[in-house]
Each structure stands twice: as C-alpha cells, then as structure tokens.
C-alpha positions in Angstrom: 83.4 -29.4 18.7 86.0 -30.4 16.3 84.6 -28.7 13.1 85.0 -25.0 12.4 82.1 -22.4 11.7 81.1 -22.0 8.5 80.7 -18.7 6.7 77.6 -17.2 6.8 76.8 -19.0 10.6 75.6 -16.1 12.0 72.5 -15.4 9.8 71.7 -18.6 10.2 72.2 -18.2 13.9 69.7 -15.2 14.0 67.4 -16.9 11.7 67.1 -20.0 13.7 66.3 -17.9 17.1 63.6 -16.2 15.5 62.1 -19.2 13.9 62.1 -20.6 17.4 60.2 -17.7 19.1 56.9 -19.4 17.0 57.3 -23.4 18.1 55.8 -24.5 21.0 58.0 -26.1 23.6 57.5 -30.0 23.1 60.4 -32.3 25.2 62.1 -34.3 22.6 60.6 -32.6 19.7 61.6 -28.7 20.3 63.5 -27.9 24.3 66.8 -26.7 25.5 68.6 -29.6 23.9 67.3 -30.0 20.3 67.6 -26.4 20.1 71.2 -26.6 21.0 71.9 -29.5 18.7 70.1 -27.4 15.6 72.5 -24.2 16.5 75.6 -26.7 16.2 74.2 -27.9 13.0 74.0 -24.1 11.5 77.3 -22.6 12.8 79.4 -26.0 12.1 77.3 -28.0 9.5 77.5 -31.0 12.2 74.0 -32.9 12.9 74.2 -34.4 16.6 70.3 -34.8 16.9 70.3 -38.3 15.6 72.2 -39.7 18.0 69.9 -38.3 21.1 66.4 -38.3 19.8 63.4 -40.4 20.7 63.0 -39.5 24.4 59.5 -38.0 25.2 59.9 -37.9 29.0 62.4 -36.3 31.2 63.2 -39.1 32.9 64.4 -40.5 29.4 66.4 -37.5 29.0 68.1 -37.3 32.2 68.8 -41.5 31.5 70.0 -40.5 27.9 72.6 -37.7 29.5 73.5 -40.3 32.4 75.3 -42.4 29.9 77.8 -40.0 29.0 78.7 -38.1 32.4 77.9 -38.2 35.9 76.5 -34.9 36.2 74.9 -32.0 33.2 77.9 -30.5 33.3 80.4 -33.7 32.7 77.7 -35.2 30.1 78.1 -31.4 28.0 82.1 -32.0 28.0 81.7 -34.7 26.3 79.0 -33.8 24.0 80.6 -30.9 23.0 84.3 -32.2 22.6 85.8 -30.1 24.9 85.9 -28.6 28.5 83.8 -26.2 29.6 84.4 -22.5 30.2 83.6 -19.4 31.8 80.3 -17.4 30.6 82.5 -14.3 30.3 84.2 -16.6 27.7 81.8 -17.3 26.0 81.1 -16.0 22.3 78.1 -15.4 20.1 76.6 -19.2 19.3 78.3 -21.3 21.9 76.1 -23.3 24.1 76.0 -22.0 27.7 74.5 -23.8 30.9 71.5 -22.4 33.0 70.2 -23.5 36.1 66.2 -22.3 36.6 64.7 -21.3 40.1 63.2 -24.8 40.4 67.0 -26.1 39.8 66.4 -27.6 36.2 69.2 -27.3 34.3 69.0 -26.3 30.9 71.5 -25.8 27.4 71.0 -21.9 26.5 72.6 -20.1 23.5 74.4 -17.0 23.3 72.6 -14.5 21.6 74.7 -11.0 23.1 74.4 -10.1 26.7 71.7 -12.8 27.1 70.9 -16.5 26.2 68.1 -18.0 24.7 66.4 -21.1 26.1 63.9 -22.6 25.2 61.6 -23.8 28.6 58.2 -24.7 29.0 56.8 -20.9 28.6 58.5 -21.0 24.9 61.8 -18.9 24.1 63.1 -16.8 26.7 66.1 -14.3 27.0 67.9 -14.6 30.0 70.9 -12.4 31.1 73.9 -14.1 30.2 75.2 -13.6 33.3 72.6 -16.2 35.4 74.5 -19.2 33.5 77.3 -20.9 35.3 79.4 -22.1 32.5 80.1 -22.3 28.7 80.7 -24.8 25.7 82.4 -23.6 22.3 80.7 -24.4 19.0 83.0 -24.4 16.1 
C-alpha cells in the first residue's frame, strides 16, 4: 500500500477485531476479504471495498480475484501494491495469507503470534506461523 499508517491505527486495529468477534460470517458482506479491506481502511485511511463488493458467491469471488492475478497469491501483490513477504516479516496489521485444511485460501490479519480470520465458524485465531506469506499495510 502506498499510504502510510495513521496515528492512532492500532486502537482502531484492536477495536475493529473485537467488533468482529460479534458478526456473523456472511461471503460478501463480512469474510476474510472485507475484513481485510476494513483493517487497510483503519491503519491507512484507504477504502478498497468499493472496488470488490457485490459478490455473494464464491465462485464470484474467485472470478473477481481472477482478474487481477493468476493465482491468490499474484492477485494479493497487486491488491496490496507490493510483493509479498515472509510471515516472520510480517508486523502487527499487515494482511497475511492462510491456507485451511480443506485448501481454501484465505486473507488473515496479524494480531501478535497469531492471525485473525474470519471463516465460516466466525473469527478465529490462528498461529501465525500456519500462513505461508505476508502483505504490508501502510
């Protein structure tokens, strides 16, 4: 992302996580991606949602990422602005990857030594460490 944090990002950060704990998961509405999208817009001020929403299924979604890489990974360069990186380099708020047991990928935010993501079965912490890469917000 090209814009910088803004003071007072992580409050909002922590607020925002807990505020999520209470939603239900609904695809489109409240998942892995509009959660992402709503972090960005607390740490950098940035809104991204509008230009993604109005998919309901995930075969919308997976059509929707499609157009702007040829796998999750490529699509999250270029939605993010930049490459990706290591988990290990990964800080408090940036956007990390995670891959499910059904092999689902999904966007996850780093919270300490674990991510939140929201899935299905609402907000769950993860370790960290199960993610297999990393994007930088602000």
């Amino acid at each position: 992302m090209v814009s910088e944090r803004l003071e007072g990002w992580e409050g909002r950060l922590y607020a925002l996580i807990a505020s999520a704990r209470d939603q239900r998961y609904v695809l489109g509405e409240h998942d892995c991606f509009r959660l992402a999208c709503r972090v960005i817009e607390a740490l950098t001020g940035v809104d991204r949602w509008p230009e993604f929403s109005g998919y309901q299924t995930e075969r919308e979604a997976l059509a929707r990422l499609a157009k702007f890489g040829s796998s999750f990974e490529t699509a999250g360069d270029w939605f993010f602005g930049a490459s990706r990186i290591g988990v290990k380099m990964a800080r408090r708020g940036d956007i990390c990857a995670l891959t499910d047991d059904a092999g689902q990928k999904h966007l996850a935010i780093l919270v300490d030594h674990r991510v939140a993501c929201m899935l299905p079965d609402g907000l769950l912490f993860i370790e960290a460490a199960r993610c297999h890469c990393a994007w930088r917000v602000g």
